[in-house]
C-alpha positions in Angstrom: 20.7 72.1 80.7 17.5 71.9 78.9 15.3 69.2 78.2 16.6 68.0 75.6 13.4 67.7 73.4 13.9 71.9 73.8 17.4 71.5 72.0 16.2 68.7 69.3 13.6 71.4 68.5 15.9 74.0 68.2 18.3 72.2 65.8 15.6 71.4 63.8 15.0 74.7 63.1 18.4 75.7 62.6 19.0 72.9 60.5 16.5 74.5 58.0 18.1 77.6 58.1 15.1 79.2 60.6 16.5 81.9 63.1 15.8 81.0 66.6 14.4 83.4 69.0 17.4 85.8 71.0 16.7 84.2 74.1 17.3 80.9 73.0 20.4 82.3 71.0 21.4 83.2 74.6 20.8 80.4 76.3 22.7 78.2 73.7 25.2 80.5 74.4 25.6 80.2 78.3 25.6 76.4 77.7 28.3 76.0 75.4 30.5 77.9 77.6 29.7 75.7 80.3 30.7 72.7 78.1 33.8 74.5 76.4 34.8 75.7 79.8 35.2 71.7 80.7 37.8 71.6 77.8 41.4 71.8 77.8 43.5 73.9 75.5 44.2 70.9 73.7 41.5 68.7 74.2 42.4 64.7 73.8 40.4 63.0 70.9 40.8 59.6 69.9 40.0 58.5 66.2 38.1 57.5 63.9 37.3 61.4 63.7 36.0 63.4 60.7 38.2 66.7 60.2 37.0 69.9 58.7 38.2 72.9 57.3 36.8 76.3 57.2 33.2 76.6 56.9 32.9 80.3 56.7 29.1 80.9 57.4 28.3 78.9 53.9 25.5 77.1 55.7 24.1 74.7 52.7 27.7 73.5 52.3 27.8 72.6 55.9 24.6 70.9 55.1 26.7 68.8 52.8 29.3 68.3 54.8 26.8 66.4 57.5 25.0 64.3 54.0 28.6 62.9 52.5 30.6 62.8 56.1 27.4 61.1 58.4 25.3 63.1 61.3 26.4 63.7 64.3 26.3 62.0 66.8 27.0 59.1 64.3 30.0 61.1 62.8 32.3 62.5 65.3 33.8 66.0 64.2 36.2 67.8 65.1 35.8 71.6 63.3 39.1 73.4 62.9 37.4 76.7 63.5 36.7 80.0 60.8 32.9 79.4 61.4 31.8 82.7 60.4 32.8 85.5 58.4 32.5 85.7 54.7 29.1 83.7 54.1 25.6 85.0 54.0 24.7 82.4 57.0 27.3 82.8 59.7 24.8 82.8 62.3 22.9 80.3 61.7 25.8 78.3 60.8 27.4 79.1 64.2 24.4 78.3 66.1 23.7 75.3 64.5 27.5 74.1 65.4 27.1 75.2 68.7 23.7 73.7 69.5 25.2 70.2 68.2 28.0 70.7 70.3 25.9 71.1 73.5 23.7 68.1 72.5 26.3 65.8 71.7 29.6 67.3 73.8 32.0 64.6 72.9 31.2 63.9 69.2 31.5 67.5 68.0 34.4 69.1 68.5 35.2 73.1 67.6 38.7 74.6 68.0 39.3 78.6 67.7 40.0 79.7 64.5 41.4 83.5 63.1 38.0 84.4 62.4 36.7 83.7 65.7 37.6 87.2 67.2 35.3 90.6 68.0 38.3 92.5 65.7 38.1 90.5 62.8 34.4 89.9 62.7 33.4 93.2 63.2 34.9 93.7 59.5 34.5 90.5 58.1 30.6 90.1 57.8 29.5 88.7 61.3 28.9 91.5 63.2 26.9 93.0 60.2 24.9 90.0 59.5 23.6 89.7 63.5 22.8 93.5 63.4 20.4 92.7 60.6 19.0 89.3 61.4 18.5 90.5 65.4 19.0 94.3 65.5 21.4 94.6 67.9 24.3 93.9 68.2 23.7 92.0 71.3 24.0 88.4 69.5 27.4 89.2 68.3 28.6 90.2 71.5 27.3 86.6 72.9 28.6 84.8 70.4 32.1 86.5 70.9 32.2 85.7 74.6 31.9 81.7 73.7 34.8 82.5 71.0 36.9 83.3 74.1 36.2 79.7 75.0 37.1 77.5 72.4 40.0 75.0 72.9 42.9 75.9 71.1 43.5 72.7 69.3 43.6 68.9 69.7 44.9 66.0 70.0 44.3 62.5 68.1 45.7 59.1 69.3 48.4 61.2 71.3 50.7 61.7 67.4 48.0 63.9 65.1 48.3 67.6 66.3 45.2 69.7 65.0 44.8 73.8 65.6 43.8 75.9 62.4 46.9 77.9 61.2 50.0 76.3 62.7 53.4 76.5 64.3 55.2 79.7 66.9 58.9 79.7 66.8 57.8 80.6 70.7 56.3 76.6 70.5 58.9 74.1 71.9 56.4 71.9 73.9 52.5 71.3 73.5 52.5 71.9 77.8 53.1 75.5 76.7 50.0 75.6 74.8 48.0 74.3 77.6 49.3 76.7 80.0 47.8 79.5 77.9 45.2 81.6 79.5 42.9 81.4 76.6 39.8 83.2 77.4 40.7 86.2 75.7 40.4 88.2 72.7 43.1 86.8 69.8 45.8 88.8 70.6 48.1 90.3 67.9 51.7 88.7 68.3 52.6 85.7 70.8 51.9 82.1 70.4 48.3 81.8 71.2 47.7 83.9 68.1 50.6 82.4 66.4 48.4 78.8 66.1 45.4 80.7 64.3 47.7 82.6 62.0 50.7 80.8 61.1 50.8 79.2 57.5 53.3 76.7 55.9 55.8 77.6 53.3 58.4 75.1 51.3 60.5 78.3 50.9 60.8 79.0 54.6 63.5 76.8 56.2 62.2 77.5 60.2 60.2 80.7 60.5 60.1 83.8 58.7 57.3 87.1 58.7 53.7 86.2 57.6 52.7 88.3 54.7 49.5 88.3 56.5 50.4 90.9 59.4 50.2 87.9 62.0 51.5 84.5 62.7 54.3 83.1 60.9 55.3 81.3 57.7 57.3 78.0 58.8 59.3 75.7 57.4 60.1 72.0 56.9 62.9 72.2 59.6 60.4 73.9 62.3 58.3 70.8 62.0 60.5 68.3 61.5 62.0 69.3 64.6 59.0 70.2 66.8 57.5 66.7 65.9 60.4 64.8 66.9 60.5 66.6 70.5 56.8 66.4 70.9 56.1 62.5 68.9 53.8 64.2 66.8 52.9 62.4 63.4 51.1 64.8 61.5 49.8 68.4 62.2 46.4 69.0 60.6 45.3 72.6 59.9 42.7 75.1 58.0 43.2 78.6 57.1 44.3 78.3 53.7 42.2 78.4 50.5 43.3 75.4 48.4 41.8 74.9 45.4 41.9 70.9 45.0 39.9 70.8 49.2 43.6 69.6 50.6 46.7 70.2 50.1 50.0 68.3 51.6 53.0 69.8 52.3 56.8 68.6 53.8 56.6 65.0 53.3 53.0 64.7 54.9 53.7 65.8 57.8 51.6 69.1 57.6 47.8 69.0 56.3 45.8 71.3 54.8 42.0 71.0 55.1 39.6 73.4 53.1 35.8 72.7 53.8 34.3 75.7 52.0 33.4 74.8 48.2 33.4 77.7 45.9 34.4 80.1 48.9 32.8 83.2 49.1 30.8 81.7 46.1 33.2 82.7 43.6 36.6 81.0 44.0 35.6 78.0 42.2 37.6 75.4 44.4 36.4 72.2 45.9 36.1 71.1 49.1 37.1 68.0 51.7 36.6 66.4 54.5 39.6 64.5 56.2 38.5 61.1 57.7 41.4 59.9 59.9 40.7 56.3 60.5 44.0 55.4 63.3 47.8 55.1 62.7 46.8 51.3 63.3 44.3 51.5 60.7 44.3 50.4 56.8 43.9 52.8 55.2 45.2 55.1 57.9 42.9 58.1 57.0 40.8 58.7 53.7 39.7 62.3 52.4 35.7 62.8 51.1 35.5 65.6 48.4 32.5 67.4 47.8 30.8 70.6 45.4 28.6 73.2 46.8 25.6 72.6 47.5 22.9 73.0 44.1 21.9 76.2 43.6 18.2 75.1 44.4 18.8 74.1 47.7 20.3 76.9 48.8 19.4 80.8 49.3 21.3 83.8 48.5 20.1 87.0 50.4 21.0 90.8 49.0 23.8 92.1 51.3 26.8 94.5 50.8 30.1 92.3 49.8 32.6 92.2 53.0 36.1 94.0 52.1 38.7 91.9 50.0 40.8 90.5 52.6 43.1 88.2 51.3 42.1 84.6 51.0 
């Protein structure tokens, strides 16, 4: 590993939005695979932990999110993936998130999310965005090998389940999860890509088709009855735009968290943080709600608009 005055100086930079050179992009890189590679499927937190949603390359929001959640390493985070993709700063927002992960490996935490593939963010806006910040595509394809290595959820206090989309109807025991061979590209069906794309539904019962081509819509009965096998209190996911920053669904026992404010700087919505104090704790968990950053603290570059892909 570096010294880490190397690393301070890099976040610094990337914390003002600078582009750091491609051989420190690739360096970065090669060490947060080291320190991902450490990492179990479902790596084992314990609270108080700071959740967030998607981010979606809208780098001054993320700025926000570090001013009304704390800095890390003083706040611990755990991101539930989507990273890039839609923003106009997806790499420096990436990097920046990466960096902090290899300075501080146990107070930042970043699961996998949808948009953390080669297929989808060749489309989306990523791949795009490092051809014209770099001019090859040779930081994408660096950044998609560490994709491969990102845990596929996590675990809080041993009872709050956290992956970004949600339930498989292949899913009977969180063992099965860790016994995935994750370093892959997302596949298309099966369960590993069932926990990016799956999405809760009050008018699904168990499981039915996603409207979204993959993952599943599931039901009040599907967790009901995989928490009670697996003592799991709450699952905690991303993946959904909703409008108020979180949305509950069945009883509480499913969370949505939304961390983008006015996504894709059009939608309007607001965004949260999830602070999850402890079952022990009083309150047990408190939720921080936040705007987009002002418009003069924040840049907006001239680029094409990615396709409309359904929000």
């Amino acid at each position: 590993m570096p010294p880490h005055s190397d690393l301070d100086h890099q976040i610094d930079r990337l914390r003002r939005c600078e582009l750091i050179t491609e051989d420190e992009v690739e360096n970065i890189c090669q060490l947060a695979r080291d320190v991902l590679m450490e990492e179990g499927n479902i790596q084992n937190i314990n609270s108080p932990i700071t959740l967030c949603g998607d981010v979606h390359g809208q780098f001054f929001d993320l700025m926000e999110i570090f001013q009304i959640g704390g800095d890390a390493p003083h706040t611990q985070y755990l991101f539930l993936g989507d990273y890039v993709d839609r923003g106009y700063y997806s790499v420096e927002t990436l990097l920046l998130l990466l960096a902090l992960k290899v300075r501080y490996p146990d107070r930042m935490m970043l699961i996998r999310g949808n948009h953390e593939s080669r297929q989808i963010t060749s489309v989306y806006g990523f791949y795009d965005e490092c051809m014209k910040k770099y001019g090859s595509a040779h930081i994408w394809h660096l950044c998609a090998d560490v994709f491969d290595y990102l845990p596929l959820g996590a675990l809080i206090d041993n009872e709050v389940l956290c992956v970004h989309g949600g339930l498989s109807p292949e899913l009977e025991s969180l063992d099965q999860v860790r016994m995935i061979d994750r370093k892959q590209e997302v596949p298309h069906t099966g369960l590993m890509c069932d926990l990016l794309w799956s999405d809760p539904d009050c008018q699904a019962n168990d499981f039915t088709l996603s409207p979204r081509g993959a993952g599943y819509l599931f039901g009040e009965k599907a967790i009901n009855e995989f928490g009670h096998a697996n003592k799991i209190s709450l699952l905690c996911r991303a993946h959904q735009l909703v409008m108020e920053g979180f949305k509950w669904h069945f009883n509480k026992r499913v969370l949505t968290i939304w961390s983008a404010p006015n996504y894709c700087y059009r939608c309007g919505n607001i965004a949260s943080l999830f602070e999850y104090h402890g079952g022990a704790e009083t309150p047990r968990y408190t939720f921080k709600m936040f705007r987009e950053a002002p418009q003069e603290e924040r840049a907006i570059p001239t680029r094409p608009a990615a396709p409309d892909y359904f929000l």
